[in-house]
N, C-alpha and C positions, 0 to 999 in steps of 0.2 A: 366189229372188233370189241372185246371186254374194256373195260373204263376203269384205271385206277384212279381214285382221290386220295390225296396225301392231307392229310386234313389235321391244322394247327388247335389243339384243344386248349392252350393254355398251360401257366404256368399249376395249376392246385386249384382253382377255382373254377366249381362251374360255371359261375357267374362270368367267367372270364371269355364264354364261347358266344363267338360272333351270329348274327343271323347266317352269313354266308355257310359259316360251319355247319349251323344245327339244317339249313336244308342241303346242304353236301352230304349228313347222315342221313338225309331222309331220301337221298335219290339210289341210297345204293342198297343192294341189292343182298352184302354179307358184308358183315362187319368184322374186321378180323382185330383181334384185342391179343399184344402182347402177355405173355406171362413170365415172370423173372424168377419166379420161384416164391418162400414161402416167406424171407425175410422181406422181398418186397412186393407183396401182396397187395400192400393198400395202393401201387401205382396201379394195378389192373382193377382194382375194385373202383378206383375211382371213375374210369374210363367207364365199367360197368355203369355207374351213377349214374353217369353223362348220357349213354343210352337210355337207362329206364326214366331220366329225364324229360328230354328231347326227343325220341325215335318215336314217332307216329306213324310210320309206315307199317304197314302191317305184314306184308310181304317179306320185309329186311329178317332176317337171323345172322346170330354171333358166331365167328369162328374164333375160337381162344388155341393160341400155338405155344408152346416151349421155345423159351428164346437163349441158345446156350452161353454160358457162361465165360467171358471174354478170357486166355489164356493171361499167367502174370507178365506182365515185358521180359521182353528178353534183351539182349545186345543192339537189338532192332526195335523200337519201339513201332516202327511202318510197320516192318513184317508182321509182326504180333497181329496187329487192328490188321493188316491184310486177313491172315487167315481169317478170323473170326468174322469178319466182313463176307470171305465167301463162304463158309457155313452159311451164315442165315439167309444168303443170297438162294442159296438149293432148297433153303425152307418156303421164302416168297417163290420161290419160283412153280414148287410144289401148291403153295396156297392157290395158289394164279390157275394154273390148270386144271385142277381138283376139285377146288369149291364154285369158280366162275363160268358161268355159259358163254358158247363166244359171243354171244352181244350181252354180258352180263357186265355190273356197275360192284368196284368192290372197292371198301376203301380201308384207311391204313389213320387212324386215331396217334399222332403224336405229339407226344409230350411239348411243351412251349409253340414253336414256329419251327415246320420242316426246312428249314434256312439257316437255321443257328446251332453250330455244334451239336446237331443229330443227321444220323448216317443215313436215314430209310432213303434221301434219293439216291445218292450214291450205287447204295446197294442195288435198286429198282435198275439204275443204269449198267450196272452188271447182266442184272437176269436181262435188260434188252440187246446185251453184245450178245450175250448166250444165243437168241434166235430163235429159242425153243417155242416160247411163247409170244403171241405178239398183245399188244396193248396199247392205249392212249392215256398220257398221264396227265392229271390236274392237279394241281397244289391251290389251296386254299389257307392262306396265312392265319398267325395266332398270336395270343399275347406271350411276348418272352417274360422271363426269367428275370431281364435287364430293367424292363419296363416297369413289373411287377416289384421288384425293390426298388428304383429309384417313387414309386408310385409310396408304398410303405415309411420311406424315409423322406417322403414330401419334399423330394428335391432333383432340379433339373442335374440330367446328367454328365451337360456341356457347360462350360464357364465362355462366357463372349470372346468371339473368335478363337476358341479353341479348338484342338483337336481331341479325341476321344479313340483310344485303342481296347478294343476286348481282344482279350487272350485267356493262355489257361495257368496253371497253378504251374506244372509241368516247364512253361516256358517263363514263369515270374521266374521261379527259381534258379535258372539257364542265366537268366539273361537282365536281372532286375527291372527296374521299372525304367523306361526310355528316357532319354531328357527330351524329347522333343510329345510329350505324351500328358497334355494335361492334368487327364484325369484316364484311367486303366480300369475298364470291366474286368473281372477273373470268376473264370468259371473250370469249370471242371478240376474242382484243387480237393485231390483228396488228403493233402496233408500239411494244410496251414501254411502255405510258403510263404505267407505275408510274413512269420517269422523270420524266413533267411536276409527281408531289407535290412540293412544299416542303418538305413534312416529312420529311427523311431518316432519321429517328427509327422510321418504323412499320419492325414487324415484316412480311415476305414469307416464302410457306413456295409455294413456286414446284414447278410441276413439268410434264412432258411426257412423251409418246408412253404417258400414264399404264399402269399395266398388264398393258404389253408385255414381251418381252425388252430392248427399246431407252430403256427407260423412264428420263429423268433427274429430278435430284430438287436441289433446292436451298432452303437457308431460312437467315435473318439477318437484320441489321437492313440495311434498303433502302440506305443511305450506304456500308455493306459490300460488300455482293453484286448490287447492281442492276447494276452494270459487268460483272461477270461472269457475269449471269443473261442479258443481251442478248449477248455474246460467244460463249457454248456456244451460246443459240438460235440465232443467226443462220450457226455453223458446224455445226448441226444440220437447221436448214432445209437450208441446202446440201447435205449432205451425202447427205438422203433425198429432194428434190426439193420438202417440205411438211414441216410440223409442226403439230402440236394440242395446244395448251397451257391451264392454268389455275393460278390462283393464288390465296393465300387473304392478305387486310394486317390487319393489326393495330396500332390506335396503341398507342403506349411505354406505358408503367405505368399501362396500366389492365386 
């Protein structure tokens, strides 16, 4: 039966990829490396990196796929991420069949840790209701996004006996920040909802392109720096065509 690996590369750093990871690349057989288009190029170039790195196997070749473009939300934010969830579900499923022998070994390069706010198992659990194709999957962990900034701002991300909530931008802004919620990861905010708190009091320890050479970093109290944390984003989005950001808040004197 073919063999997929879900294999956690890191947040921007190759440095970030574990032993386990680099021989999960070297067992498989076809590497298939997303491509997002031209503004985010340097996410597939890096994954390229990562290969001409670490791939020692001589046998391995790169499959590179077009990964479409997620529709805007509609009324439904489900529906939306539904559909475009099975689109690329008929793309893996195409990958699956096309490029792998059935005892062949193939794996799937993603970004942070396949566990945290990315979709590839998900999706993979789609193409296995489908039936079409059969498979064994293995996931192989990586360093988040989470890790990788509290790592950059030299600071633990839990305060003694607390609790720690990750969410997303989407739901800060819903729902603000919890009272029972020490400290709040956010991720996936594409539009600075740390702006919509009231409390300009909490602590933000801000950061992007975590990892990398490009990597910025910022932290203060939100009535300080939130002006200037959306200012560099948004001349940093421009300036690479895309950004990947996250952010850790903290309320005042606790």
């Amino acid at each position: 039966m073919r063999k997929l690996l879900v294999i956690g590369i890191g947040a921007g750093n190759p440095d970030h990829m574990t032993v386990q990871a680099i021989n999960g690349l070297n067992r498989a057989d076809v590497l298939f490396i997303p491509d997002k288009g031209a503004k985010k190029n340097d996410l597939a170039d890096l994954r390229r990196q990562i290969c001409d790195r670490f791939v020692t196997n001589p046998k391995s070749r790169r499959v590179e796929f077009d990964v479409p473009v997620r529709a805007e939300p509609t009324s439904s934010y489900r529906v939306t991420v539904d559909d475009w969830h099975e689109a690329i579900a008929e793309i893996y499923e195409t990958l699956i069949r096309d490029e792998l022998a059935e005892d062949g070994c193939g794996a799937f390069l993603i970004w942070g840790d396949p566990s945290l706010y990315d979709s590839a198992l998900r999706i993979l659990e789609r193409v296995r209701v489908r039936a079409n194709v059969g498979f064994e999957l293995e996931v192989i962990p990586g360093i988040t996004a989470i890790q990788a900034l509290a790592a950059s701002h030299a600071t633990a991300l839990n305060r003694i006996g607390d609790s720690i909530l990750v969410t997303t931008g989407r739901r800060l802004t819903e729902e603000g920040l919890p009272a029972n919620a020490g400290s709040a990861v956010v991720m996936l905010d594409g539009k600075c909802a740390f702006n919509t708190l009231a409390d300009k009091d909490v602590f933000i320890q801000w950061g992007a392109y975590l990892g990398t050479p490009d990597e910025i970093i910022i932290s203060g109290r939100l009535g300080d720096v939130g002006a200037e944390i959306e200012k560099v984003r948004e001349e940093a989005r421009r300036k690479k065509g895309w950004i990947m950001d996250t952010y850790l808040l903290r309320k005042s004197g606790e």
